[in-house]
Backbone as numpy.savetxt, mean C-alpha at the origin, in Angstrom:
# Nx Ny Nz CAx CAy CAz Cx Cy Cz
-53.29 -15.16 -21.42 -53.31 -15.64 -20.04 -52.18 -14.96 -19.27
-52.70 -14.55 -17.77 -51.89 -13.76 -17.27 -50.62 -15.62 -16.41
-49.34 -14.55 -16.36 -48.57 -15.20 -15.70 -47.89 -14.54 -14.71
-48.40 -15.85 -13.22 -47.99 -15.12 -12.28 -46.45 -15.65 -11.58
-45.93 -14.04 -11.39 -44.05 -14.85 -10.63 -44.31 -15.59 -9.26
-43.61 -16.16 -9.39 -43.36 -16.99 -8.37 -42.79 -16.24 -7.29
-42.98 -15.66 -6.00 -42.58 -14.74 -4.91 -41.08 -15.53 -4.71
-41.30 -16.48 -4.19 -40.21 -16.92 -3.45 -38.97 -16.98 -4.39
-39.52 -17.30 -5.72 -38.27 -17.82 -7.13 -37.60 -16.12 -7.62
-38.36 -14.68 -7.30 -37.93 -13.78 -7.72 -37.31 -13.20 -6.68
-37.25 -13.40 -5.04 -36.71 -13.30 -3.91 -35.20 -13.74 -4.40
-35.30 -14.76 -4.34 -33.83 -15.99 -4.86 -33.15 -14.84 -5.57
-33.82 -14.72 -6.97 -33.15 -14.16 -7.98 -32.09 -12.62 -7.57
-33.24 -12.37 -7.34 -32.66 -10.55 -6.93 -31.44 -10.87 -5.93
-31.75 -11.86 -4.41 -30.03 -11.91 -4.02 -29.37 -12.63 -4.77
-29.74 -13.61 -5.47 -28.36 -13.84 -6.04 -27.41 -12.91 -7.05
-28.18 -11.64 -8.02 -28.15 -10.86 -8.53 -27.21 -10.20 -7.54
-27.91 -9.57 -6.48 -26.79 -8.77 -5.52 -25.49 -9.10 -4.73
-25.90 -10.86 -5.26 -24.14 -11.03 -4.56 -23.29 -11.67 -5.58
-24.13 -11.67 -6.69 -23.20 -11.23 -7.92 -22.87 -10.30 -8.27
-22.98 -8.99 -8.45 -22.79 -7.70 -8.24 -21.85 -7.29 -7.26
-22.02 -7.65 -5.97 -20.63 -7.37 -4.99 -19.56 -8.15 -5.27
-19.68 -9.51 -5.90 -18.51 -9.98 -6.24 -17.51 -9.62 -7.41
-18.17 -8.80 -8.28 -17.84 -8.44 -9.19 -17.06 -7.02 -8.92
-17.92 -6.51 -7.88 -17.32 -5.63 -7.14 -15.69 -4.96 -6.64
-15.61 -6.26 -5.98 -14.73 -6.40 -5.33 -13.76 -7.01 -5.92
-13.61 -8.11 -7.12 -12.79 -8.13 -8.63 -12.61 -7.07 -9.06
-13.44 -5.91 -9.33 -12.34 -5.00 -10.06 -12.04 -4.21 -9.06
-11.84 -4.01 -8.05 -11.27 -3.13 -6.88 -10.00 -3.79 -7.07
-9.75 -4.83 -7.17 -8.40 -5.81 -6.87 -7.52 -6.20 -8.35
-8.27 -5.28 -9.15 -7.57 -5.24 -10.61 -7.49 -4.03 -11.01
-5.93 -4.05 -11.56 -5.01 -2.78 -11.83 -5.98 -2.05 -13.47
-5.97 -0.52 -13.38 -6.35 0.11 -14.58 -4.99 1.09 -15.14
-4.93 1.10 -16.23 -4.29 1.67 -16.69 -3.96 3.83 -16.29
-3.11 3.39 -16.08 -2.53 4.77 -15.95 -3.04 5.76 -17.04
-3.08 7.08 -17.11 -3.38 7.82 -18.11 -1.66 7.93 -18.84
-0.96 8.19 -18.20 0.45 8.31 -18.86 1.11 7.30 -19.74
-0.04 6.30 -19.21 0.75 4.89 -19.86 1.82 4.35 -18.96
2.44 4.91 -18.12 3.54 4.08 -17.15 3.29 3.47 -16.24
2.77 2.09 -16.46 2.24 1.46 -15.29 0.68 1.61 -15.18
0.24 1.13 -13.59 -1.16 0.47 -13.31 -1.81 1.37 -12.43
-2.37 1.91 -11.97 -3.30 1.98 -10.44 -4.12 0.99 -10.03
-2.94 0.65 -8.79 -4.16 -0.64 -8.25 -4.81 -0.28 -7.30
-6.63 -0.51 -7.17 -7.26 0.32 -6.26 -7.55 -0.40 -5.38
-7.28 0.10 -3.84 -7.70 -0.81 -2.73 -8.48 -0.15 -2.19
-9.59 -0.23 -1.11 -10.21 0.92 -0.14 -9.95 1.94 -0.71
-9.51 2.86 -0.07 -9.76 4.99 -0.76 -8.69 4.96 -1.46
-7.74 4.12 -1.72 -6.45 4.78 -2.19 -6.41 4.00 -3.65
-5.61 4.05 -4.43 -5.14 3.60 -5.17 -3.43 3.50 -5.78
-3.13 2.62 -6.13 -1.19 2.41 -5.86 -1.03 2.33 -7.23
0.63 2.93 -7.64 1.16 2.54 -8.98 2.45 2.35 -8.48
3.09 1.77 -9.84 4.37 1.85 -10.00 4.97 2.14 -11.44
4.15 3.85 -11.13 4.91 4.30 -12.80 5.36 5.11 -12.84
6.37 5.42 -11.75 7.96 6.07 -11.62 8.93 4.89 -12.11
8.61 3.42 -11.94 9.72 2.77 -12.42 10.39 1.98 -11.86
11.36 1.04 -11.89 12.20 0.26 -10.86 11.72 -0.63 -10.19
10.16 -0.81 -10.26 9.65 -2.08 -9.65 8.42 -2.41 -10.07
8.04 -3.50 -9.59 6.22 -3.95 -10.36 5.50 -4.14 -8.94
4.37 -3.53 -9.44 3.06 -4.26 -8.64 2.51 -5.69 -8.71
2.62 -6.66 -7.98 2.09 -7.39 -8.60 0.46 -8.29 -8.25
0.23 -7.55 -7.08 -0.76 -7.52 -6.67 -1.25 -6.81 -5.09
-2.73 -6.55 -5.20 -2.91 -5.39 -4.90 -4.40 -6.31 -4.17
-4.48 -6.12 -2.23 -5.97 -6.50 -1.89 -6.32 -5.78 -0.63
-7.01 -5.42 0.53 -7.54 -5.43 1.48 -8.15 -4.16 1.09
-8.57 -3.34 2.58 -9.36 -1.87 2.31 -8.55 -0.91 3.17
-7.55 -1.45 3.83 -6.67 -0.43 4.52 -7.08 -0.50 5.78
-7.81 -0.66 6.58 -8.30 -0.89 8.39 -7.03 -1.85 8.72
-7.34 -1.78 10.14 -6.53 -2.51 11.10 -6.49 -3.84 10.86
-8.04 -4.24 10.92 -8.31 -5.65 10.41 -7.79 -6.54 8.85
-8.08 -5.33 8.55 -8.31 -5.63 6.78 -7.13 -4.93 6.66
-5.80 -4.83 6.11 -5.17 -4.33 5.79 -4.55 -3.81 4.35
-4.30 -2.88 3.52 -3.99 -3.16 2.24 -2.47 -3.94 2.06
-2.91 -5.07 1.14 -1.38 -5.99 1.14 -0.70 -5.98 -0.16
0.34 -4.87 -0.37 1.43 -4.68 -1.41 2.02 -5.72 -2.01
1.75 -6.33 -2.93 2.74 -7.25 -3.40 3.54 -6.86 -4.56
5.18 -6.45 -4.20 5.65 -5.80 -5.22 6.84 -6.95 -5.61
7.17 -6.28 -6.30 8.74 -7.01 -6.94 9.98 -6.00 -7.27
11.23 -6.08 -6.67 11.71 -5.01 -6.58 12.91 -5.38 -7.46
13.33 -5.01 -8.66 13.83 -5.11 -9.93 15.30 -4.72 -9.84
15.49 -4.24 -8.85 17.58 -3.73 -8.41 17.32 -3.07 -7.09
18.51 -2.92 -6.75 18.91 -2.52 -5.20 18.77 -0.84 -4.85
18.21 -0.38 -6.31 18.50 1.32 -6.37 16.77 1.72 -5.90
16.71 2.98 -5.00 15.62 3.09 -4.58 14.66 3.39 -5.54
13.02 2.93 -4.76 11.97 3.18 -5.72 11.12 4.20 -5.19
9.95 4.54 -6.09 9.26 5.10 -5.52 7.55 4.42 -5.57
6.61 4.47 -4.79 5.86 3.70 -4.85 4.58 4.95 -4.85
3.38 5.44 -5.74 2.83 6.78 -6.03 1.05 6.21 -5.14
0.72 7.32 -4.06 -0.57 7.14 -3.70 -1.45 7.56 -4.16
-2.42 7.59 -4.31 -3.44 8.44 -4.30 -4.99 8.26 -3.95
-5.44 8.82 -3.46 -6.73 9.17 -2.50 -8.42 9.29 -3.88
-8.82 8.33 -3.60 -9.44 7.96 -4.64 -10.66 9.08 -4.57
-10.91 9.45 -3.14 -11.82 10.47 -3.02 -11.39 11.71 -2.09
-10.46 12.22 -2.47 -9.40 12.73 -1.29 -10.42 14.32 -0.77
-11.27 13.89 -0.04 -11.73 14.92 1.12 -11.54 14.24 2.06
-11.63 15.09 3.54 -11.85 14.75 4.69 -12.87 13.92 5.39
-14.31 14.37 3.81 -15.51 13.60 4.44 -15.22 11.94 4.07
-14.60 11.86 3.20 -14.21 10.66 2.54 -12.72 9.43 3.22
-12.10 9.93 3.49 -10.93 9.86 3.71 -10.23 10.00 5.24
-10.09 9.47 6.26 -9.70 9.37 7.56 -8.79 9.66 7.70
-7.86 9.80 6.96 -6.22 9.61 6.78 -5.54 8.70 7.82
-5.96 7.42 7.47 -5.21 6.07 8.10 -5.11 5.29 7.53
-4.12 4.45 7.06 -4.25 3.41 5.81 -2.92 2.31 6.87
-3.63 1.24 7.10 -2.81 0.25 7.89 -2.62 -0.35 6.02
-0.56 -0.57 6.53 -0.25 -1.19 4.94 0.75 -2.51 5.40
0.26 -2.82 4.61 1.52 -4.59 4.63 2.35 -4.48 3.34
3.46 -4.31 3.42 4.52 -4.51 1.65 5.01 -5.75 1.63
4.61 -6.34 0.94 5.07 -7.95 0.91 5.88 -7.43 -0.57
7.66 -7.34 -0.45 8.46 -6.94 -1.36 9.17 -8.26 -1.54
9.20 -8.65 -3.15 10.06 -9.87 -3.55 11.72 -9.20 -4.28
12.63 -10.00 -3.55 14.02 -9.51 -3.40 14.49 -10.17 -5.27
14.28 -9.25 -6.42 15.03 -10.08 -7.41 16.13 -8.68 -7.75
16.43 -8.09 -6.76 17.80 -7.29 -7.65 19.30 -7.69 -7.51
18.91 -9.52 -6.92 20.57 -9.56 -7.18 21.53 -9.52 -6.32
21.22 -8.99 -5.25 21.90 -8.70 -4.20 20.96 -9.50 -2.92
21.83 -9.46 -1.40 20.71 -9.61 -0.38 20.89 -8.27 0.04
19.28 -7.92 0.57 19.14 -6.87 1.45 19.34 -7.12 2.87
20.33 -5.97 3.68 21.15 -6.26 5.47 19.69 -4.82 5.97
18.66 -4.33 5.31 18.27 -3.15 5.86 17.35 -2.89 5.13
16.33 -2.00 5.25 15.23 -1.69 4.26 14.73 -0.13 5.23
14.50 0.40 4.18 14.23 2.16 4.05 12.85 2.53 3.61
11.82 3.08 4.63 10.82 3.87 3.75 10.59 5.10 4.45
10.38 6.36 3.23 10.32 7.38 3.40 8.86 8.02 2.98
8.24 8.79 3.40 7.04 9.25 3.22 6.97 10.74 2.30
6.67 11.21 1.68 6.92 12.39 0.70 5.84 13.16 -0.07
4.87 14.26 0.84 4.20 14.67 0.24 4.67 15.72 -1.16
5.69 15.77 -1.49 6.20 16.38 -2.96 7.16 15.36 -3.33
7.15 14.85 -4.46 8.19 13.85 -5.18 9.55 14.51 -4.55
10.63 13.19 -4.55 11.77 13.65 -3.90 12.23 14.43 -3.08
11.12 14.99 -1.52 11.37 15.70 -0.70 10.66 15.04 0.30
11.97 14.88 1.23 10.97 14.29 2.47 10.18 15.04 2.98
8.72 14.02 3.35 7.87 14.68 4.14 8.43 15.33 5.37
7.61 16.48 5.73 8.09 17.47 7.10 7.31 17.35 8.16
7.53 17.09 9.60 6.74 17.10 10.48 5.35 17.73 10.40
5.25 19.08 10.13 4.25 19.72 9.73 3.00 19.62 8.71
3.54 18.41 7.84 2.22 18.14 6.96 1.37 17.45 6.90
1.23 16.74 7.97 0.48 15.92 8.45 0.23 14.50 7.76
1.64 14.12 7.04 1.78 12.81 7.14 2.93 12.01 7.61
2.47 11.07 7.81 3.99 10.37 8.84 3.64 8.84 9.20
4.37 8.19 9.86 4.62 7.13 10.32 3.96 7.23 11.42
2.51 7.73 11.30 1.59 7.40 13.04 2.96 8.29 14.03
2.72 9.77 13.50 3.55 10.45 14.59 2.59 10.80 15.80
1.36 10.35 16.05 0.49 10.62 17.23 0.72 9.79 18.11
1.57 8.46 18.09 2.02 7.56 19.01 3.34 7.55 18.84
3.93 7.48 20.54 5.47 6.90 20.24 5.73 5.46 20.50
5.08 4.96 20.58 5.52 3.16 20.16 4.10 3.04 19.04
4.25 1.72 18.74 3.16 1.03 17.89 3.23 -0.49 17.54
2.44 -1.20 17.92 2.27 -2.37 17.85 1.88 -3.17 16.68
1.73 -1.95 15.68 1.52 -3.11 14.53 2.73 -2.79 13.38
4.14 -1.72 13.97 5.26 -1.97 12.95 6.15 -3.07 13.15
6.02 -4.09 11.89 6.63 -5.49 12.44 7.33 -5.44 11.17
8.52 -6.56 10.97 9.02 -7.30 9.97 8.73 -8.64 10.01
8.94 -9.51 9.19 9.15 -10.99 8.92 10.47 -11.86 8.79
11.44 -10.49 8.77 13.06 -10.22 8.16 13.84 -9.91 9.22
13.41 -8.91 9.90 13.93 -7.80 10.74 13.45 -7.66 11.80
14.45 -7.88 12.84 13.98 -7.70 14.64 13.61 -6.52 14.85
14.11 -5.42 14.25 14.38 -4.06 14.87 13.17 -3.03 13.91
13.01 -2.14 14.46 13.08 -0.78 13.12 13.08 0.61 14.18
13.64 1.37 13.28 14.02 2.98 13.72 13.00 3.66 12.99
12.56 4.61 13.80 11.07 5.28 13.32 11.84 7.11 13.69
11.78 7.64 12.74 11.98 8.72 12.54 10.68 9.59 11.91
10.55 10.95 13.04 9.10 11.67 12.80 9.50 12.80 12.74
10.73 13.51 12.51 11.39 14.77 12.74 12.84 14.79 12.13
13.53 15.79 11.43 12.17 16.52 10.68 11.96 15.91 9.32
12.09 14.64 9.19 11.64 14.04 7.76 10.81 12.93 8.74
10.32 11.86 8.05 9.39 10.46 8.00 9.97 9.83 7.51
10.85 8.87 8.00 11.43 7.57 7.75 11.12 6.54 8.65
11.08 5.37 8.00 11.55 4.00 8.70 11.90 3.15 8.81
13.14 2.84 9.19 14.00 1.87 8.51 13.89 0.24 9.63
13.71 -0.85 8.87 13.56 -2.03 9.38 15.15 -2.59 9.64
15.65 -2.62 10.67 16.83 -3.71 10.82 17.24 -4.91 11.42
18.72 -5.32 11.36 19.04 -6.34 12.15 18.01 -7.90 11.30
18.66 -8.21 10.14 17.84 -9.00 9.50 18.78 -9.09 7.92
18.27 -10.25 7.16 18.36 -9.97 6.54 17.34 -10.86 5.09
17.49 -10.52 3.58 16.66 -10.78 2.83 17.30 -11.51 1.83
17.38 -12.86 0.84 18.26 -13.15 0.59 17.67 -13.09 -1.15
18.31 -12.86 -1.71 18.02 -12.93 -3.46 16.76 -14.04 -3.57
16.16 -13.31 -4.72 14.93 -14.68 -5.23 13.99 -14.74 -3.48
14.20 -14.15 -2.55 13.00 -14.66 -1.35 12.68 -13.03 -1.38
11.26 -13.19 -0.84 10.41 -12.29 -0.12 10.47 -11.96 1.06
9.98 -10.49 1.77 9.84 -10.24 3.19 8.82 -9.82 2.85
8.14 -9.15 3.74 7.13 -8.56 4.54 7.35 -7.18 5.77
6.58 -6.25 5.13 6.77 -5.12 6.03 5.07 -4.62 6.11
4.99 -4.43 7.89 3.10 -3.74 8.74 4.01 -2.50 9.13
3.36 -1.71 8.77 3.14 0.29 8.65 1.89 0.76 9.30
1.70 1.67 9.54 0.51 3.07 9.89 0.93 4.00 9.08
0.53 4.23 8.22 0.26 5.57 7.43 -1.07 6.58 8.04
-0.34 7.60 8.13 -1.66 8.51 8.78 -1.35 10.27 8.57
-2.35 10.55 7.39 -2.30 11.57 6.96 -3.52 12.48 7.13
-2.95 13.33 8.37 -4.36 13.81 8.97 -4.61 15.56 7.90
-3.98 15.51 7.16 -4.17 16.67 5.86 -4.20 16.17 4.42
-5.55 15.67 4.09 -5.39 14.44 3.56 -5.24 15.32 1.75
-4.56 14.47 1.55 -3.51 14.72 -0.04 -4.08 14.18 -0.80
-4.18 14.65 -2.02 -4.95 13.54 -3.33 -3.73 13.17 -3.48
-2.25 13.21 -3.80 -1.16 12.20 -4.08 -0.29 12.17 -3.15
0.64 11.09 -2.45 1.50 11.32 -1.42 2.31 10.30 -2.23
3.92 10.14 -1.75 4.75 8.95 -2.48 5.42 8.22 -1.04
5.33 6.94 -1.33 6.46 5.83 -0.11 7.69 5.93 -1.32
8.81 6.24 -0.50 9.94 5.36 -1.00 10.48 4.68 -0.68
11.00 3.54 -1.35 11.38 2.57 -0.42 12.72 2.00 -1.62
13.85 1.88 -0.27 15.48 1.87 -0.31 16.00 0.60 0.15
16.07 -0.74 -0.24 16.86 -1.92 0.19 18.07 -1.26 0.27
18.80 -2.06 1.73 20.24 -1.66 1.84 20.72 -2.81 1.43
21.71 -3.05 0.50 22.96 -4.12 0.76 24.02 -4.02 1.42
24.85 -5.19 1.23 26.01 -5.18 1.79 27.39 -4.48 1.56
27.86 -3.80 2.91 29.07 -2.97 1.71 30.02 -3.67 0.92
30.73 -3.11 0.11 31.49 -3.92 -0.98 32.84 -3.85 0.12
C-alpha cells in the first residue's frame, strides 16, 4: 500500500529543518576554532576572524557581523598593563567579498592590576609597524569627525591618520577587576588577508 505525505506536515518539516540549520549556523560563527599554530583561537565574526595568539590577553567572546547596526563585539581580557596585539584576518579577503569596513566594539576587562588613566590602539598592516597613510587602512581616514568613536570610560579620544593610525581614548579612567568599552571604524579600502590592532592601556605614572 502506497503512503501518501502529508503536504502541509512536510512543509512544517523542511522550515523547521532550515531554521535549524541557520541556528546552528550562526553557533559556530560565534565559536572559536583552533589556530593551526596552536596559540590560541580564531573567533569568526562576519568576514573577519580574531585571535589572540601573539599573547598577553584572551578572547573571551566573540559576536555580531561587523555593519553599523550589527557590530562585531570584542570581549577580551587584558592579562597586564604591557601592550597587546590583537591578529585579523579576512575570511575571504577579495574585494568582491570584503568592503573593507568593519564597525568594532572592544569590550576590554581591566585584570592587570593596575587602573588604566588612557587606552591606545594602533592599526598595523605588518606586525610591529605602524600602519602608513598610504595603505589603505586606518581609523575611517575618509572622514574627519565620526560619530560612532565613543568610550564608556573616556570623554575624549585623539584620532591620528598621519603618518601612522592611532587612537587613543582619554580623560577617563578604568579601575582594576572592571570593564570598559571602546566603538571604532575600521576601514581598509586595500583589503589585507591579515591586518593587527594593538592595543596599549596607559597607567598611572609611578
Amino acid at each position: 500500500m502506497a503512503i501518501l505525505a502529508n503536504p502541509a506536515f512536510s512543509a512544517a518539516r523542511a522550515r523547521g529543518v532550515r531554521r535549524l540549520a541557520g541556528a546552528l549556523s550562526c553557533l559556530l560563527l560565534a565559536m572559536p576554532v583552533a589556530n593551526a599554530n596552536g596559540l590560541g583561537h580564531q573567533w569568526q565574526a562576519g568576514q573577519y576572524s580574531f585571535s589572540d595568539e601573539l599573547g598577553g590577553f584572551l578572547i573571551r567572546s566573540v559576536s555580531g557581523t561587523g555593519t553599523r547596526s550589527d557590530p562585531v563585539v570584542l570581549g577580551e581580557e587584558l592579562e597586564s598593563a604591557d601592550p597587546v596585539t590583537l591578529t585579523i584576518r579576512a575570511r575571504q579577503p577579495t574585494a568582491n567579498f570584503i568592503e573593507g569596513i568593519l564597525y568594532l566594539r572592544v569590550v576590554a576587562l581591566n585584570n592587570s592590576g593596575h587602573p588604566w588613566v588612557d587606552f591606545l590602539f594602533e592599526l598595523q598592516s605588518v606586525l610591529d609597524q605602524p600602519s602608513t597613510f598610504g595603505d589603505g587602512l586606518s581609523f575611517d581616514q575618509t572622514h574627519t569627525t565620526s560619530d560612532f568613536i565613543s568610550s564608556d570610560s573616556f570623554a575624549r579620544y585623539d584620532r591620528k591618520l598621519e603618518p601612522f593610525d592611532r587612537l587613543r581614548f582619554l580623560d577617563g579612567h578604568v579601575d582594576t577587576s572592571h570593564q570598559t568599552s571602546f566603538d571604532f571604524l575600521v576601514t581598509d579600502f586595500n583589503p589585507k588577508s591579515v591586518f593587527y590592532l594593538l592595543q596599549d592601556p596607559g597607567i598611572p605614572a609611578s
